[in-house]
N, C-alpha and C positions, 0 to 999 in steps of 0.2 A: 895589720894593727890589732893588737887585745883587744878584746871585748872589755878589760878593765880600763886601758886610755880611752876608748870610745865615751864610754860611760862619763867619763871625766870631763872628757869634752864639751860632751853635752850638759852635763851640768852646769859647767863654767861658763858658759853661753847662756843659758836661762837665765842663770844670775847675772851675768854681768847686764843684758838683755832689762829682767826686772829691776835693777840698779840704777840703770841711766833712765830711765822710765820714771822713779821713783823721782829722783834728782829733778828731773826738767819740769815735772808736771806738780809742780810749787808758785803758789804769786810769789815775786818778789818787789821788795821795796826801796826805795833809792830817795832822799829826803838832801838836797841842798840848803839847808841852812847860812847859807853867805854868810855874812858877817854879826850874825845874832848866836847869842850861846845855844845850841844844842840841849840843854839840861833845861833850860825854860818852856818845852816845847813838851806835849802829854800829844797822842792821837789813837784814836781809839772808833772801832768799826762796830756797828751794830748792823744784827742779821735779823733781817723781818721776815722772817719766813712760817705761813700758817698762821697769822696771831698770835706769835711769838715773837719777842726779841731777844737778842743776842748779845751784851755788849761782850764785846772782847777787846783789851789793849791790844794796840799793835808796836807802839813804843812809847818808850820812859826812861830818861836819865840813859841815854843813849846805847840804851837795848832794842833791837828790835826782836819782835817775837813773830810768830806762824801767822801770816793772816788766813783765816777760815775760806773757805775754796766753796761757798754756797750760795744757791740761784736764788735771783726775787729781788730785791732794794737793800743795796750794800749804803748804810747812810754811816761816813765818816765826817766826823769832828773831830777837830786841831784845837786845842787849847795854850793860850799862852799866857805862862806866870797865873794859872788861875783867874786872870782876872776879863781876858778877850778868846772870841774863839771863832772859828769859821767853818762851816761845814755846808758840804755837797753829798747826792746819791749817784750810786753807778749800780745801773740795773744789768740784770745779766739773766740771761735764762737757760744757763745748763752748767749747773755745777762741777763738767769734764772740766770749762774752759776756766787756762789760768792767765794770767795778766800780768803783764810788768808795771808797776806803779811808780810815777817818779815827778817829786814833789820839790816845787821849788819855792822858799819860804822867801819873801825879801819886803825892806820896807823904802818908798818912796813917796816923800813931799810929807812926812809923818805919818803915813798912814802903811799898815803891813797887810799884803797880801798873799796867797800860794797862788802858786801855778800849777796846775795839774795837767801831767799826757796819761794817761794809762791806756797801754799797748795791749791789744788784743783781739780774740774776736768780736769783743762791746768794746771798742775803743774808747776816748771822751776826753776832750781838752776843754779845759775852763779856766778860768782865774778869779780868784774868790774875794772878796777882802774879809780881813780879821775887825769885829764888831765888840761891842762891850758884852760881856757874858748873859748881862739880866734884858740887851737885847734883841735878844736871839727866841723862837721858839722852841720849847723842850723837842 
């Protein structure tokens, strides 16, 4: 074989190699909405890490964006219509590990709650209920 397919080879291997690497070592998020609209729905992660927080959107108007990949008290808030909101932390202590996040919005007897698995090595199932906004602690 050339010393130039060699070469080739091995590149193509490194990349494809860093690619699925790249790819798999992402949170991702998966949000059930049943039967409520999607676009009333704001959720949004803050990162406390050092005495600092982080807010960052994670979705809105049925986008979802990057969630931040960082250790310490991952505190997410779900807001709905502005006016109710629910929120839990997922603590995590090594910003390698990534998580599958999968959120199950639903309302029962009037009252709307999530349901949260998040898959990983900080695993965490809870089920939250949705409160009036000026309820809530900042």
């Amino acid at each position: 074989m050339k010393k130039k397919n060699v070469v080739f080879i091995v590149l193509f291997a490194v990349l494809l190699f860093v690619g699925i690497f790249l790819l798999n070592n992402r949170n991702k998020l998966t949000v059930d909405f049943g039967d409520l609209n999607p676009n009333d729905f704001e959720i949004h992660l803050s990162l406390d890490s050092e005495d600092t927080i982080y807010p960052d959107l994670i979705y809105k108007d049925g986008v979802y964006y990057d969630i931040p990949n960082e250790y310490g008290e991952n505190r997410w808030v779900i807001y709905y219509k502005g006016e109710k909101q629910c929120a839990f932390r997922h603590y995590k202590n090594n910003w390698r590990n990534t998580h599958r996040y999968k959120f199950a919005i639903f309302e029962k007897q009037d009252t709307l709650y999530c349901a949260i698995n998040i898959r990983g090595k900080y695993s965490y199932k809870d089920t939250v209920v949705f409160v009036e906004k000026d309820e809530m602690l900042p």
